[in-house]
PDB file of N, CA, C and O in Angstrom:
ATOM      1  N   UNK A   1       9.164   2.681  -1.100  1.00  0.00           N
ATOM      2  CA  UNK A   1       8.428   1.723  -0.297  1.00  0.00           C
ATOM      3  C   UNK A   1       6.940   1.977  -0.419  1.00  0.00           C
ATOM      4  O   UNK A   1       6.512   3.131  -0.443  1.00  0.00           O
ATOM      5  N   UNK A   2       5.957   0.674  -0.514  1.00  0.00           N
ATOM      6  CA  UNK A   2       4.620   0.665  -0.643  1.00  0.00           C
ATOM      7  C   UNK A   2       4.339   1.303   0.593  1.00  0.00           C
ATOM      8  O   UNK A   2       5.122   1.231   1.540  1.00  0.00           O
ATOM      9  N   UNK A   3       3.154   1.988   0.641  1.00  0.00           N
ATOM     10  CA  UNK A   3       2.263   2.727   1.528  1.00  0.00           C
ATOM     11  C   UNK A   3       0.931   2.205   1.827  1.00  0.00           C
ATOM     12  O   UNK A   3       0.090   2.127   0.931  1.00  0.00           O
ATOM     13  N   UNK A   4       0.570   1.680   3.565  1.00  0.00           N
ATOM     14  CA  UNK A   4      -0.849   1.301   3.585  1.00  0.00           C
ATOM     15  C   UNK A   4      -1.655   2.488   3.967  1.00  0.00           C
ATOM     16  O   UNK A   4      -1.509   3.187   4.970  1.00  0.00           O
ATOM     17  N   UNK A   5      -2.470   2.601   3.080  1.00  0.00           N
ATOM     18  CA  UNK A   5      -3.585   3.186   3.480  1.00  0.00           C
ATOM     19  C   UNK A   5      -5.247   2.870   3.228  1.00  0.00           C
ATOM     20  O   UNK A   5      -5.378   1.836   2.574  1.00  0.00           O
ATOM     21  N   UNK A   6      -6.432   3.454   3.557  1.00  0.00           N
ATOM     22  CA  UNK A   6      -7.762   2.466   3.109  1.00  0.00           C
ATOM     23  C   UNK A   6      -7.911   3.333   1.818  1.00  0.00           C
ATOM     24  O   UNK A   6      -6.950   4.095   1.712  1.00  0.00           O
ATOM     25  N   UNK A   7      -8.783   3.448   0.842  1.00  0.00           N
ATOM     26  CA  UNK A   7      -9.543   4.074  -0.201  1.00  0.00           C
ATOM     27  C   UNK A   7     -10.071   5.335  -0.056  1.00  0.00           C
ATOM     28  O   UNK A   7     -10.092   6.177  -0.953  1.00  0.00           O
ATOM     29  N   UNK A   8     -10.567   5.504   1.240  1.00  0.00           N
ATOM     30  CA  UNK A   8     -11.152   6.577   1.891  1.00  0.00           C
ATOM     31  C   UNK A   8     -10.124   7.298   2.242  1.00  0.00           C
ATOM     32  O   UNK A   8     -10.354   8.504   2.157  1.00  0.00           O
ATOM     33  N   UNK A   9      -9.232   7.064   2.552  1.00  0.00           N
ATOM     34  CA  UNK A   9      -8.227   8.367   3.017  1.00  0.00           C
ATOM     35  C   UNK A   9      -7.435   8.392   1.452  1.00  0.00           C
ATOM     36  O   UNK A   9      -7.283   9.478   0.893  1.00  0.00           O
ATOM     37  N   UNK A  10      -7.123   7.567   1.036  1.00  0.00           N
ATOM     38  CA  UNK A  10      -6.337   8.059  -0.247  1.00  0.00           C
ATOM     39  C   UNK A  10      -5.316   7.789  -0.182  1.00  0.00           C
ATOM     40  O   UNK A  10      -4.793   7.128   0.715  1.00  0.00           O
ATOM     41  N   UNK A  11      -4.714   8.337  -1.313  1.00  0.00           N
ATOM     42  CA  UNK A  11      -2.980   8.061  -1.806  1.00  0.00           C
ATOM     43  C   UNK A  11      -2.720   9.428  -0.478  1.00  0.00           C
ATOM     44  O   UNK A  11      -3.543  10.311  -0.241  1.00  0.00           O
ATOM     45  N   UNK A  12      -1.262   9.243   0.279  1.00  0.00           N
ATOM     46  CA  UNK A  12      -0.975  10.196   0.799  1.00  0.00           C
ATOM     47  C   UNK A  12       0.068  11.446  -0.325  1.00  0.00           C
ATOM     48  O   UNK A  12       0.975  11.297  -1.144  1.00  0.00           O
ATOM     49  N   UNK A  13      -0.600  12.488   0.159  1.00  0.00           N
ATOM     50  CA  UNK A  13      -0.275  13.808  -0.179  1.00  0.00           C
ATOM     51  C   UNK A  13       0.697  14.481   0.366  1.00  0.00           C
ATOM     52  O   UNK A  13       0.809  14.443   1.591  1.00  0.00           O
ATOM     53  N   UNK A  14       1.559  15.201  -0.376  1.00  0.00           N
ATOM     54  CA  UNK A  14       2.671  16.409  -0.254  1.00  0.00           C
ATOM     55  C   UNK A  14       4.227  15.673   0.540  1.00  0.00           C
ATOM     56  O   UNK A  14       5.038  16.220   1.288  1.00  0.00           O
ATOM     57  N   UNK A  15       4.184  14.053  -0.072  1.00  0.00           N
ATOM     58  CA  UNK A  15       5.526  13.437   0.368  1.00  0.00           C
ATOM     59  C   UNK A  15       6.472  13.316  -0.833  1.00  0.00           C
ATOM     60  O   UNK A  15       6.106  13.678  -1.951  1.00  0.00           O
ATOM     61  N   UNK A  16       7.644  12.826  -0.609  1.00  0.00           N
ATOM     62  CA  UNK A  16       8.577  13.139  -1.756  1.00  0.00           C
ATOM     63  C   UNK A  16       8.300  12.550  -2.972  1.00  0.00           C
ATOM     64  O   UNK A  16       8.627  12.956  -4.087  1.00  0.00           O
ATOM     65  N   UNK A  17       7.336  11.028  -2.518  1.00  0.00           N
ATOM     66  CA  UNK A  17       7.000  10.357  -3.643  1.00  0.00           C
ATOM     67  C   UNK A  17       5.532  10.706  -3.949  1.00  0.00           C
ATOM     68  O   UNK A  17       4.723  11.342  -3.273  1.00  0.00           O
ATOM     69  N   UNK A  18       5.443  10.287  -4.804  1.00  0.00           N
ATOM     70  CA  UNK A  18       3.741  10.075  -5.394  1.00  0.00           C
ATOM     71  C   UNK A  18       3.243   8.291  -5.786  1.00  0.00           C
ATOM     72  O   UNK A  18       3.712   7.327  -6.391  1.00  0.00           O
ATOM     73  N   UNK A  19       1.848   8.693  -4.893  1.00  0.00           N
ATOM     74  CA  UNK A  19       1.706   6.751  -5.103  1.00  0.00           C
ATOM     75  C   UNK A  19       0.480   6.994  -5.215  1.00  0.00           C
ATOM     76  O   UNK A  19      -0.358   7.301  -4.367  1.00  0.00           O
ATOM     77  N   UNK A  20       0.372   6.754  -6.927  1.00  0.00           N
ATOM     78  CA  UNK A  20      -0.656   6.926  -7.665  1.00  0.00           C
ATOM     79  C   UNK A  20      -1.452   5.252  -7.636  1.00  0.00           C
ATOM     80  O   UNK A  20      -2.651   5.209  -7.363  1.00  0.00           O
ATOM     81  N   UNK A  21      -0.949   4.392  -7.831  1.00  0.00           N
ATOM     82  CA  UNK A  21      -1.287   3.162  -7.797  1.00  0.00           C
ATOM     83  C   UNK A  21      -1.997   2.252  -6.483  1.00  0.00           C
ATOM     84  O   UNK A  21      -1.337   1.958  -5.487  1.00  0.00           O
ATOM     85  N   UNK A  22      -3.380   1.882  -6.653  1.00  0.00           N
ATOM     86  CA  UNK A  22      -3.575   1.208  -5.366  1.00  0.00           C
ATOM     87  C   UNK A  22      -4.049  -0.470  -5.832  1.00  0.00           C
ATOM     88  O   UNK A  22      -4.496  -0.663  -6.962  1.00  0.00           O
ATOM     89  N   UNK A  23      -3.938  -1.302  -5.114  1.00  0.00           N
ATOM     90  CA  UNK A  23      -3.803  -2.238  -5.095  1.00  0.00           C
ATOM     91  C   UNK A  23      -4.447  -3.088  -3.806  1.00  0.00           C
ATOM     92  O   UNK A  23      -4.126  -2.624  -2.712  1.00  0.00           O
ATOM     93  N   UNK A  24      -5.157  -4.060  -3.785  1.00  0.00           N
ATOM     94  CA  UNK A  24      -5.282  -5.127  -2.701  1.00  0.00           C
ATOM     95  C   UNK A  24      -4.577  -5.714  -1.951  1.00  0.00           C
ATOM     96  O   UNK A  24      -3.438  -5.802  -2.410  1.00  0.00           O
ATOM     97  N   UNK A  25      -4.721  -6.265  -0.804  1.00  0.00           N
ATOM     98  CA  UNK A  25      -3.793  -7.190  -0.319  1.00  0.00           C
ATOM     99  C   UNK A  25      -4.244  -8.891  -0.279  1.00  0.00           C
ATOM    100  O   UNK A  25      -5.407  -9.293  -0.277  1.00  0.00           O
ATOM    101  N   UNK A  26      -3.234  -9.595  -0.255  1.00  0.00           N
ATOM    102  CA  UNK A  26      -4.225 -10.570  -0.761  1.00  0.00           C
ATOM    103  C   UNK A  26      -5.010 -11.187   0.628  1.00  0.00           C
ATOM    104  O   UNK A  26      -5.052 -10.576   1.696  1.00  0.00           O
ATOM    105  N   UNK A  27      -5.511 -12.282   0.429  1.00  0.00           N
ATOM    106  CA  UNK A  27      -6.445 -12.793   1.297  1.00  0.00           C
ATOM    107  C   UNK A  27      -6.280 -12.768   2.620  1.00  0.00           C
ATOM    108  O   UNK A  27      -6.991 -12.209   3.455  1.00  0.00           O
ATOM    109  N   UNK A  28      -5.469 -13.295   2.750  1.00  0.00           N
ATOM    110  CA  UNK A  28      -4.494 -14.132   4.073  1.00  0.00           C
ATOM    111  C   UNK A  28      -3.915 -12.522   5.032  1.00  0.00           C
ATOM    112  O   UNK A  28      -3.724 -12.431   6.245  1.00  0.00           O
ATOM    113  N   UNK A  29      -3.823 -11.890   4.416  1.00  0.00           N
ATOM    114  CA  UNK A  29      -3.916 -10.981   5.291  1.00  0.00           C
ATOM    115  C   UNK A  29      -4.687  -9.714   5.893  1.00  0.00           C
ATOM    116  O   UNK A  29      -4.605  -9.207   7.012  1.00  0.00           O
ATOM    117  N   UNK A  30      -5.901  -9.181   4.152  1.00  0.00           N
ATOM    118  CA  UNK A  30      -6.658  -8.363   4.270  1.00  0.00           C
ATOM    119  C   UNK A  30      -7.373  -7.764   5.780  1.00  0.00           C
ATOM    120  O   UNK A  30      -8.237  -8.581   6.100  1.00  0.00           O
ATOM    121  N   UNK A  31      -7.336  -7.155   6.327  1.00  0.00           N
ATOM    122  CA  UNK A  31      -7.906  -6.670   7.535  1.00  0.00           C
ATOM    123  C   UNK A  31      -7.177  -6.632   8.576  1.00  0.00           C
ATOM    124  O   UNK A  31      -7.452  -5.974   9.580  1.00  0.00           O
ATOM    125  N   UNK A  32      -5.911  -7.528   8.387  1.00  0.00           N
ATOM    126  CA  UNK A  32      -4.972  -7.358   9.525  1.00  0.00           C
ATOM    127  C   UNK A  32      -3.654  -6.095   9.070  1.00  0.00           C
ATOM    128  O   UNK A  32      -2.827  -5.826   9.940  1.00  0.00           O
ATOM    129  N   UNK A  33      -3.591  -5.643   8.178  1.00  0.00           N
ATOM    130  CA  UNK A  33      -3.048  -4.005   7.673  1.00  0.00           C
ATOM    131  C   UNK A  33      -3.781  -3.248   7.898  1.00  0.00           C
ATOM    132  O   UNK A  33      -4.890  -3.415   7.392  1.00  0.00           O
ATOM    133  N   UNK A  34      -3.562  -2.029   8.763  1.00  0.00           N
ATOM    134  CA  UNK A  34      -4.973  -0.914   8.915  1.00  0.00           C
ATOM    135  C   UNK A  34      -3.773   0.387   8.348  1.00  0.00           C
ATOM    136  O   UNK A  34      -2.548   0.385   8.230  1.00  0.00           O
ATOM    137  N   UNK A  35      -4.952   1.524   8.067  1.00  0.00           N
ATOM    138  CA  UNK A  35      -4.744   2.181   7.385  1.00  0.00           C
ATOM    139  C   UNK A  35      -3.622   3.278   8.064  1.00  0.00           C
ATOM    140  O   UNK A  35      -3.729   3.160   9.285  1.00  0.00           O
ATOM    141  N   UNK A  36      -2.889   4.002   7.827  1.00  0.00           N
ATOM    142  CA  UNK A  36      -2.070   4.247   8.661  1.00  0.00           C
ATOM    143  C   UNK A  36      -2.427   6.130   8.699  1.00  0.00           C
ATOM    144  O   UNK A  36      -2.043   6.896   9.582  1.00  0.00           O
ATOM    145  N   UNK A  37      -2.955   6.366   7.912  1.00  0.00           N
ATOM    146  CA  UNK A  37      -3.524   7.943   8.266  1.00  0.00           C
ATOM    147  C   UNK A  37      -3.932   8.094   9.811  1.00  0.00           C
ATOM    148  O   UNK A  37      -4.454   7.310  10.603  1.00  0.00           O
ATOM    149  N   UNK A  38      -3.424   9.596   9.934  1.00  0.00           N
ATOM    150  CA  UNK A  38      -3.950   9.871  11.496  1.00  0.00           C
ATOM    151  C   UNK A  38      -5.200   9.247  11.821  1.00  0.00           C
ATOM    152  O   UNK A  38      -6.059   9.263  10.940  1.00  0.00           O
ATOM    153  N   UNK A  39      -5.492   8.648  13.019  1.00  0.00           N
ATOM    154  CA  UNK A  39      -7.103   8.111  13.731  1.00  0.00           C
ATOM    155  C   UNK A  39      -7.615   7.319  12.466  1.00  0.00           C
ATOM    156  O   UNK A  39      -8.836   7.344  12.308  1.00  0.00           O
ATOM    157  N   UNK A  40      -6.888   6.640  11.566  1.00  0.00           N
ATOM    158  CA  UNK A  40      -8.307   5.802  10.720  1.00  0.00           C
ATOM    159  C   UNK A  40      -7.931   4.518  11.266  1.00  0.00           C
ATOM    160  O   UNK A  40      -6.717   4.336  11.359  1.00  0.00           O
ATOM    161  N   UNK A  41      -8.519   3.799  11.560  1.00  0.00           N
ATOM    162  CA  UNK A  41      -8.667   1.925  11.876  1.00  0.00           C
ATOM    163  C   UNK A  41      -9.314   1.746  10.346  1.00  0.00           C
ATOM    164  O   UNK A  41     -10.500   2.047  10.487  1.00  0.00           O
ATOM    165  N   UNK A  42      -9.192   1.563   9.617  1.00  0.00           N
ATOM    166  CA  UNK A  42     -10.187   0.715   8.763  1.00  0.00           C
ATOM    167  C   UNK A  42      -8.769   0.143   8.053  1.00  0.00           C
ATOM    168  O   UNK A  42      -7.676   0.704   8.128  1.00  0.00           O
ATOM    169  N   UNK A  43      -9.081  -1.206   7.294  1.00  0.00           N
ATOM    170  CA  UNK A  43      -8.587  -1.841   6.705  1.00  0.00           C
ATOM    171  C   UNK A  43      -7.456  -1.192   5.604  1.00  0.00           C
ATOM    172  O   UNK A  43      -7.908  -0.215   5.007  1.00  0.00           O
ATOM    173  N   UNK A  44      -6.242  -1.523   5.281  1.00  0.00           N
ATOM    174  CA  UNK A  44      -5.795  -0.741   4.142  1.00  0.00           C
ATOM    175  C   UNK A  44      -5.513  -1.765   3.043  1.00  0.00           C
ATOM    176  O   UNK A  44      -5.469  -2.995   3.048  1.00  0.00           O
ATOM    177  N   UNK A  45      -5.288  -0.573   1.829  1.00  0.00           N
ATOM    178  CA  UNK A  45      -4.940  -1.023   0.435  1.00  0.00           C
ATOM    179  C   UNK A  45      -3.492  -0.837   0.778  1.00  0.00           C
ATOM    180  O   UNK A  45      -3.120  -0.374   1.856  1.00  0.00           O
ATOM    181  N   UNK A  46      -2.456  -1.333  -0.473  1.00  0.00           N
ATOM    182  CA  UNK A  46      -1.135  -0.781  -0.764  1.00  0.00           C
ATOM    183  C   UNK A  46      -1.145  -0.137  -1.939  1.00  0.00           C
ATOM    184  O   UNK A  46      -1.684  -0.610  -2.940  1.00  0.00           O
ATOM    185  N   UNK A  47      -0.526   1.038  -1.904  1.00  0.00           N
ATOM    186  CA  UNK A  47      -0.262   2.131  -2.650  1.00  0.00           C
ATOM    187  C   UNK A  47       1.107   1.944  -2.906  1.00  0.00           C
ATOM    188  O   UNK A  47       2.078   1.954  -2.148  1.00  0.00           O
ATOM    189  N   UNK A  48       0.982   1.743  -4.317  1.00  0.00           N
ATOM    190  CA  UNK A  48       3.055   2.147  -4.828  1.00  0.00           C
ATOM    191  C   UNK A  48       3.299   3.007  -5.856  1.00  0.00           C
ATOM    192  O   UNK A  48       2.631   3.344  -6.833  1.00  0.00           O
ATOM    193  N   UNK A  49       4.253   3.266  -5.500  1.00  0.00           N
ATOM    194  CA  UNK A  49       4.745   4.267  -6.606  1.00  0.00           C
ATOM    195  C   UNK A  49       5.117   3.957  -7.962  1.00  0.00           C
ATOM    196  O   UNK A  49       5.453   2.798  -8.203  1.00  0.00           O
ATOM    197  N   UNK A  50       5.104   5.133  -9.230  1.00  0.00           N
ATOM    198  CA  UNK A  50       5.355   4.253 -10.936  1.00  0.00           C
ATOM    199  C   UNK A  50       6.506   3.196 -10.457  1.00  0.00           C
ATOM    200  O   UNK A  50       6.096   2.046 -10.616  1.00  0.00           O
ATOM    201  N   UNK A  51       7.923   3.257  -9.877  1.00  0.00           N
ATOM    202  CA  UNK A  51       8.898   2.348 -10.070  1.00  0.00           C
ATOM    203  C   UNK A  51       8.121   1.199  -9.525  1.00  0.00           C
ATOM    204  O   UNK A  51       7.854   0.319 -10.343  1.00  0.00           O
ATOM    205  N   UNK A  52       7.657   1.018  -8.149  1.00  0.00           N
ATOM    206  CA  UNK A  52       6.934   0.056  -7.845  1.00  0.00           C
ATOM    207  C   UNK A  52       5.716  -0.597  -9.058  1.00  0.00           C
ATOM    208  O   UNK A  52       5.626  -1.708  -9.580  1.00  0.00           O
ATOM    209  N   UNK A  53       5.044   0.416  -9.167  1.00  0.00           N
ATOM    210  CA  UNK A  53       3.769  -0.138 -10.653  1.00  0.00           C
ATOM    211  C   UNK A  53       4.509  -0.909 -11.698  1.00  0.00           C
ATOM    212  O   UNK A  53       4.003  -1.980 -12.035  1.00  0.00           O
ATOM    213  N   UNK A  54       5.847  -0.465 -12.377  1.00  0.00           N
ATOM    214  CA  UNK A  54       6.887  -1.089 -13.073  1.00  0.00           C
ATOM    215  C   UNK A  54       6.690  -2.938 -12.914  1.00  0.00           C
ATOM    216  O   UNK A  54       6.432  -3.888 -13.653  1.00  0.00           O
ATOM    217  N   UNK A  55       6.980  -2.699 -11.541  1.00  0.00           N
ATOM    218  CA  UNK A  55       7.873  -3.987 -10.887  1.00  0.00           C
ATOM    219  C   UNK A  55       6.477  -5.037 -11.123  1.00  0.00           C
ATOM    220  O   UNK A  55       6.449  -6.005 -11.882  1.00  0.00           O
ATOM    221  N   UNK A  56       5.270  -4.509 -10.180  1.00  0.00           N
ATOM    222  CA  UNK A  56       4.065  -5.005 -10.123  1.00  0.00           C
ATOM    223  C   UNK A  56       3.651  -5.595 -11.771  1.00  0.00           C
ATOM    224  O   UNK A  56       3.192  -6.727 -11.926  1.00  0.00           O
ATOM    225  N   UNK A  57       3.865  -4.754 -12.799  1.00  0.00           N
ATOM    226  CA  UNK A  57       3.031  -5.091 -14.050  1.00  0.00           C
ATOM    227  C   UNK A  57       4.193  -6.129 -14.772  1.00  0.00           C
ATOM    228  O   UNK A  57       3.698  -6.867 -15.624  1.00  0.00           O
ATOM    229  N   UNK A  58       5.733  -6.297 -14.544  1.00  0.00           N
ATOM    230  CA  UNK A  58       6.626  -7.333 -14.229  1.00  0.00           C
ATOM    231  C   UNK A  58       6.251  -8.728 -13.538  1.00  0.00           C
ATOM    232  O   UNK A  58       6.695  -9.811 -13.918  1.00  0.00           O
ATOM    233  N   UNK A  59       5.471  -8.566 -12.592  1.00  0.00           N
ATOM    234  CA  UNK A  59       5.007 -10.258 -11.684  1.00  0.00           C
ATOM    235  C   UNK A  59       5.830 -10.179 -10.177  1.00  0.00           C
ATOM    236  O   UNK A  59       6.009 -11.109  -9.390  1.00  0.00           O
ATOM    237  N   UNK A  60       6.181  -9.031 -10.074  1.00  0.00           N
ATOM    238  CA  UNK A  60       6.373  -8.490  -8.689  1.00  0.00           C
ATOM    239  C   UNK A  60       5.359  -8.621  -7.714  1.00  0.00           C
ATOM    240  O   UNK A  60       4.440  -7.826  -7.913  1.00  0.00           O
ATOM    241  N   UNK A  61       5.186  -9.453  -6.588  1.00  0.00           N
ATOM    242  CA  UNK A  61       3.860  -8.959  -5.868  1.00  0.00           C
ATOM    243  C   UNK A  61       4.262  -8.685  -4.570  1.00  0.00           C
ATOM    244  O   UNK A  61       3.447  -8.416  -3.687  1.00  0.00           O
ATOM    245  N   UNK A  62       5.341  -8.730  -4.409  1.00  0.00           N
ATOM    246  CA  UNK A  62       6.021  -8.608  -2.585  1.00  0.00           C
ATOM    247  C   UNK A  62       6.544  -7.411  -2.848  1.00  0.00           C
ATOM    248  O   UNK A  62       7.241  -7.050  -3.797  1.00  0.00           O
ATOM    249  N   UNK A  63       5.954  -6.548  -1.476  1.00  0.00           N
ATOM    250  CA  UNK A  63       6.765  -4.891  -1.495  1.00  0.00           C
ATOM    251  C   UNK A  63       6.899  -4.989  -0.143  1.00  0.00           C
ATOM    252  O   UNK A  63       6.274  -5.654   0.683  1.00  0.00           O
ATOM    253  N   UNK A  64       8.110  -3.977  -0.006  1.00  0.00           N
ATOM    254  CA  UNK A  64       8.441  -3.820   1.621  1.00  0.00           C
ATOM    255  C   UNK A  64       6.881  -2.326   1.791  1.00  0.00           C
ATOM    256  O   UNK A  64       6.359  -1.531   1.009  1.00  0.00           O
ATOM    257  N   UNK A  65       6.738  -2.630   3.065  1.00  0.00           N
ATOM    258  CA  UNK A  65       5.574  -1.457   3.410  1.00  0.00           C
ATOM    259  C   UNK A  65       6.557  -0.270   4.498  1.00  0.00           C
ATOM    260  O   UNK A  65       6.685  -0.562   5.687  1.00  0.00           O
ATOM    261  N   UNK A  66       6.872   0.379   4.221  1.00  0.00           N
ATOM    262  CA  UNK A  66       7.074   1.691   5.035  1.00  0.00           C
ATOM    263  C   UNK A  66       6.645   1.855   6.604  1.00  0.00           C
ATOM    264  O   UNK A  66       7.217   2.001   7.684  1.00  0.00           O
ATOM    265  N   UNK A  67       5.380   1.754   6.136  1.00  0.00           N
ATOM    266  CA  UNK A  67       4.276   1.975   7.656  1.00  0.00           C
ATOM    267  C   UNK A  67       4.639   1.142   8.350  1.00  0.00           C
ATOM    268  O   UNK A  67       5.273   1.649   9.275  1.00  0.00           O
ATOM    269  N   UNK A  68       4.565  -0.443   8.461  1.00  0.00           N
ATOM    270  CA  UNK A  68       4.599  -0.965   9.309  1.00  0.00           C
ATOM    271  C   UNK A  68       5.624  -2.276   9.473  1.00  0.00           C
ATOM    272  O   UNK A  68       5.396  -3.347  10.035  1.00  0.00           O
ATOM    273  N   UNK A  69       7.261  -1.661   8.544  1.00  0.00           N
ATOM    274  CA  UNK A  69       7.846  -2.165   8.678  1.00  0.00           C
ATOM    275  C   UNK A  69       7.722  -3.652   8.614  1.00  0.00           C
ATOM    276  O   UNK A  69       8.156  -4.352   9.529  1.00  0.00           O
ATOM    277  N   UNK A  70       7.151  -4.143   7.577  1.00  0.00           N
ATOM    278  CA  UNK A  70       6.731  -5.498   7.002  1.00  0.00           C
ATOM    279  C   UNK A  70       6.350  -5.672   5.498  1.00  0.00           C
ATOM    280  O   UNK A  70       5.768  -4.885   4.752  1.00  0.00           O
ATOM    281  N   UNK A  71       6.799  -6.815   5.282  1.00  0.00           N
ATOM    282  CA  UNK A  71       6.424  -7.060   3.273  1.00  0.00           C
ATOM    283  C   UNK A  71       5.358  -7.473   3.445  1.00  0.00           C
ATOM    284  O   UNK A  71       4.990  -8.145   4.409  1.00  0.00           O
ATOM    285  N   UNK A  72       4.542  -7.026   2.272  1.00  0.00           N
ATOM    286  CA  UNK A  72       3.184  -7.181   2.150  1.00  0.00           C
ATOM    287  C   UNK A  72       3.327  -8.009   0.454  1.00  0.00           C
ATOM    288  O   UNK A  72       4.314  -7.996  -0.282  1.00  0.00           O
ATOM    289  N   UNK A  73       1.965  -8.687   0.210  1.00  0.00           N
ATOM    290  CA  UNK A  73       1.652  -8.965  -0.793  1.00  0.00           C
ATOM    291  C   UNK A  73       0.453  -8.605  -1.391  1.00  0.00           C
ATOM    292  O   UNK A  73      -0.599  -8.532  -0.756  1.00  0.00           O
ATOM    293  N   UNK A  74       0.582  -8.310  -2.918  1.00  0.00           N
ATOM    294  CA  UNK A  74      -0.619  -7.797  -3.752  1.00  0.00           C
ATOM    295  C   UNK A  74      -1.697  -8.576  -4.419  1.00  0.00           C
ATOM    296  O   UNK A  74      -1.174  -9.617  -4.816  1.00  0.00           O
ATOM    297  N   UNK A  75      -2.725  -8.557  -4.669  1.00  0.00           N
ATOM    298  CA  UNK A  75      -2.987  -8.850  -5.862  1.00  0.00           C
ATOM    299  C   UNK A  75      -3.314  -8.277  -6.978  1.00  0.00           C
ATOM    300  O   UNK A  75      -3.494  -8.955  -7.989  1.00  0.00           O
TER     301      UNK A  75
END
């Protein structure tokens, strides 16, 4: 599952996956995803993992998000 977080906090660290990949959200929702690291409010990116990057460079743009239990879209 995609991961929100902002730029500033980063890909999250020392979980089972690795989510090297970050990505936008598109318009319509940008600013209403916040970042889900301890105490950050700022806006987030989605972060996915290679199987996810796979799917994405496929024409995938809908991922389920982890954090907040909602599909998000990329651009």
């Amino acid at each position: 599952m995609a991961l929100a977080r902002c730029e500033t906090c980063g890909a999250p660290q020392g979980l089972k996956n690795n989510y090297p990949y970050v990505h936008n959200l598109v318009a319509s929702v940008r600013g209403s995803i916040l970042c889900c690291a301890p105490k950050c409010v700022r806006s987030a990116c989605i972060w996915l993992t290679d199987e996810e990057q796979q799917q994405y460079l496929k024409g995938l743009r809908s991922f389920p998000c982890s954090n907040r239990a909602v599909q998000v879209e990329v651009i």
